[in-house]
N, C-alpha and C positions, 0 to 999 in steps of 0.2 A: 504494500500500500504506500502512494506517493505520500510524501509530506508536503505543505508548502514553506518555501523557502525563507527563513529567516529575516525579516527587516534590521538593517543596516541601521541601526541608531545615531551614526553620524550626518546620514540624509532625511533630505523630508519625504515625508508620504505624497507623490503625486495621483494617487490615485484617488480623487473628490470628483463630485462630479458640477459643474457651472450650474447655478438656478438661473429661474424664468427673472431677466429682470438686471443680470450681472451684468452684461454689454452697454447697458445704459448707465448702470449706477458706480460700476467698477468695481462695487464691492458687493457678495450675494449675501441677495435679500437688503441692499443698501436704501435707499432716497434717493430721490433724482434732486441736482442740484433748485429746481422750480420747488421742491419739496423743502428745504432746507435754508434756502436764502432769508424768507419770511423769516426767520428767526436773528438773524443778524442786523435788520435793521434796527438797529438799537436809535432810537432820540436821547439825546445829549451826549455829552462825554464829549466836546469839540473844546478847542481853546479859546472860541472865541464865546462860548458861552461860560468857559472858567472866569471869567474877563468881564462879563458884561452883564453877567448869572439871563442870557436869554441869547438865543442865535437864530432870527429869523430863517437865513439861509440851510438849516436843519434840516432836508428834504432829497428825495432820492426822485430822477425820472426816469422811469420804467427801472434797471439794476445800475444806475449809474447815480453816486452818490455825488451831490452839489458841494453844500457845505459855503461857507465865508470864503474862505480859500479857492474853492473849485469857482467860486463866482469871479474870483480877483484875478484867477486863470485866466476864464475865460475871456475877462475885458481887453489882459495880455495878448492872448492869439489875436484876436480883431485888430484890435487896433498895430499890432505888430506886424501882422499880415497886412495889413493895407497900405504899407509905409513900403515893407518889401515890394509885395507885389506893385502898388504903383510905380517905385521908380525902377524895379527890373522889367517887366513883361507890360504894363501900359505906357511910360515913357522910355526915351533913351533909342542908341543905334539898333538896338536888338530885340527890340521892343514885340510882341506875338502880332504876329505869326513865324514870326522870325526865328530866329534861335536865341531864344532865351534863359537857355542855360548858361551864354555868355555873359550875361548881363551883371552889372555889379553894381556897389554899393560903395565907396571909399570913403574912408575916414577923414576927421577934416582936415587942412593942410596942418603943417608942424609949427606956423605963426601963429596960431590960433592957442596952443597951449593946451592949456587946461578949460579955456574957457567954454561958451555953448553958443554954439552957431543958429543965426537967426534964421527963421525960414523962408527957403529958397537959395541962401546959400549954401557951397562946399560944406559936405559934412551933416547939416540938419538931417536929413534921411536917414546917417547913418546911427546920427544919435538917437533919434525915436527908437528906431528901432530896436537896438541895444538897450534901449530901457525898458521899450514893451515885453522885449523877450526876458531881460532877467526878470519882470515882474512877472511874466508868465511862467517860468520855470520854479521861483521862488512860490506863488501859489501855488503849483503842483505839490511839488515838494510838501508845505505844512499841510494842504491837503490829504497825503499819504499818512501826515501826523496824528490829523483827526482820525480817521477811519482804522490806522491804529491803538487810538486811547479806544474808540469804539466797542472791538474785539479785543481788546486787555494784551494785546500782542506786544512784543518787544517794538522797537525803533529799528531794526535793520533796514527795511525797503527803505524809508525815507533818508536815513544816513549814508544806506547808497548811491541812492540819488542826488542830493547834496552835494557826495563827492564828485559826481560826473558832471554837475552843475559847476562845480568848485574849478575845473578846467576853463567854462566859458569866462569866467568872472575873472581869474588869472590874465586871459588870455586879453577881454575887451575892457577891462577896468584896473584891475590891481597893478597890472603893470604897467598900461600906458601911467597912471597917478604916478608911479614908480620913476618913469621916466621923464615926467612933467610935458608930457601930451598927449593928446587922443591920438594924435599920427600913426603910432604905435600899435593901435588897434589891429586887426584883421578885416582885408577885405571881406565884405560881404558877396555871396555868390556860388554857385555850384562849380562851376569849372575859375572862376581868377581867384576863390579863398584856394584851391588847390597849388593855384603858384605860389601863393601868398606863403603857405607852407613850405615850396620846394626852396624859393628865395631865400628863406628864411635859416634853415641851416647852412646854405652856403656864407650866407650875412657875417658869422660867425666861425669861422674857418672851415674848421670840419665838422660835422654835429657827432658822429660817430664817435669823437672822445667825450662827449657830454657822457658823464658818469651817471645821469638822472636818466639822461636819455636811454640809455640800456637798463636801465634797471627797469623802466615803466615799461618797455616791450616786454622784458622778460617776467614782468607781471601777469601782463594781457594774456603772453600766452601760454601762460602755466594754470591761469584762472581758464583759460579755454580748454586748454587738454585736460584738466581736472575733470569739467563739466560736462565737458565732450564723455570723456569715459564713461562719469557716472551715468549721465542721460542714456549712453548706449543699451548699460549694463539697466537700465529702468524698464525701456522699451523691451527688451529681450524678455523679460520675465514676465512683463505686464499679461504678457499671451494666456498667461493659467487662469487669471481674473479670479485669484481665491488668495485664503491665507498663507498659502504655501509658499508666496510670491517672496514673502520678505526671508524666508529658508532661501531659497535658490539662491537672492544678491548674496546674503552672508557667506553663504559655499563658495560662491565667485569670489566675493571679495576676498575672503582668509586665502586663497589655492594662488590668484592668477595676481592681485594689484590692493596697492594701497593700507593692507594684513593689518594694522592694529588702530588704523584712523575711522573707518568707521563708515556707515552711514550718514550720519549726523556730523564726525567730523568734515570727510568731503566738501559737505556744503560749506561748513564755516573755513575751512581749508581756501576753497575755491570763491568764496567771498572776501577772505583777506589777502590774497593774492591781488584780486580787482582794485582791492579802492586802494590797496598799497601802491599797486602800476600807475594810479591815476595820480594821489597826492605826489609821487616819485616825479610824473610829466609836470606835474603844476610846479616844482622846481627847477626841472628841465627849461621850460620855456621864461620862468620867473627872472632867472638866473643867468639867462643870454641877454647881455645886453645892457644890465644895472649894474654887477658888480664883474662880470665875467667880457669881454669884448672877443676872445680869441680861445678856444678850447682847447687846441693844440698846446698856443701858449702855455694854459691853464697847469697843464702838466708839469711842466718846468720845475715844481718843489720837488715834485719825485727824484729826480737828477740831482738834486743838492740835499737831499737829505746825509743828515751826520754818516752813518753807516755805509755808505758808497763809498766814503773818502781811501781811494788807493786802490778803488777796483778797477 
């Protein structure tokens, strides 16, 4: 008489079978997300009602939460978008129908300073717009805040968003102040902020010894092949649609990558990676051109330090 063979206590049991219901919920016998949402609309818990002890803008339309914030957003894209769009795609040489992806936006000339240019001339364009979009990206941002006090959830999403905000504001504000002008700024535009970029490391000799500068790539893309991995190693398992799913990654994970970091680690792994690469670039770029002029140069202490002497 056969026996049947022994289960392996080191693996999981794939033998479950999917209910009526799993494909949709992802998890059997789960709730559909329609099912479950109503319960997260929580009213209050915003900051601007910490503030004000009342937040008109308190209101969700259709799954999309407003909020004080999400309104301050939105005044941002409008009115930011309209500054763009009118002087790339309705005025100017490239104007639509044209090729408008050449179109740009330039900051105002370098006599102008710090000052703020009147409209119609050099530069107003640039500077609406640069203020409608930080104010746009700043609402998003404490928007994320709210909707976090909301669900009682940590501040990551908003903190990292802030950091990737923390680039634009470097980039169109903290440094040109830095530099005592707007000139400084970056062109506005899909294809000349591209030059603006390539100009830009040449400006300063070589960018490739910018010591910030390698670092922030080599952030990017460690936080990418992190994420890349885990997403893969997610997708692959998801196919069971049962509880056995988070057996499978573990097996994976202890045998092939990443053995004592974790689940949980990965993500915070692959989240301080990110905003490490990015505060790294906001040096990068901070630091050309204020205290830095030449990067090659830069290096120069290396070669004099005590300990070479007689090599």
């Amino acid at each position: 008489m056969s026996r049947a063979k022994a289960k392996d206590p080191r693996f999981p049991d794939f033998s479950f079978t999917v209910v009526e219901g799993a494909r949709a919920t992802r998890v059997p016998g789960g709730r559909t997300i329609e099912e479950i949402e109503p319960e997260y609309k929580i009213k209050g818990r915003t900051t601007f009602s910490a503030i004000f002890r009342y937040d008109p803008f308190d209101f969700w339309v259709g799954p999309f939460y407003v909020g004080f914030w999400g309104f301050v957003s939105v005044i941002g894209i409008i009115f930011g978008s309209y500054f763009y769009i009118n002087e790339t795609i309705l005025k100017g040489p490239y104007s639509f129908p044209q090729n408008f992806f050449a179109g740009r936006i330039d900051p105002p000339p370098a006599e102008l300073g710090l000052g703020f240019a009147a409209p119609g001339e050099p530069g107003f364009a640039w500077q609406m717009t640069v203020l409608f979009a930080t104010i746009a990206f700043f609402g998003w941002m404490m928007r994320q805040v709210d909707i976090s006090m909301k669900l009682d959830m940590g501040y990551h999403v908003p903190i990292a968003f802030g950091v990737a905000v923390s680039a634009w504001t470097v980039l169109q504000i903290i440094r040109p102040i830095a530099l005592g002008m707007w000139h400084e700024g970056f062109v506005l535009g899909v294809m000349p902020h591209l030059d603006w970029v390539s100009n830009f490391g040449y400006r300063y000799n070589n960018f490739f010894y910018n010591p910030f500068h390698a670092i922030g790539i080599t952030g990017l893309f460690a936080s990418t092949w992190l994420l890349a991995c885990h997403g893969s190693l997610i997708l692959s398992a998801a196919q069971y649609r049962g509880p056995e799913g988070g057996d499978i990654e573990n097996v994976f994970f202890r045998d092939v990558q990443y053995y004592s970091v974790g689940e949980a680690g990965v993500h915070r792994l692959g989240y301080i990676f990110a905003i490490g690469g990015i505060l790294s670039a906001d040096l990068c770029i901070l630091l050309s051109g204020w205290p830095v002029q030449d990067w090659v140069s830069f290096w120069n202490f290396w070669n004099n330090l005590p300990f070479w002497s007689g090599v």
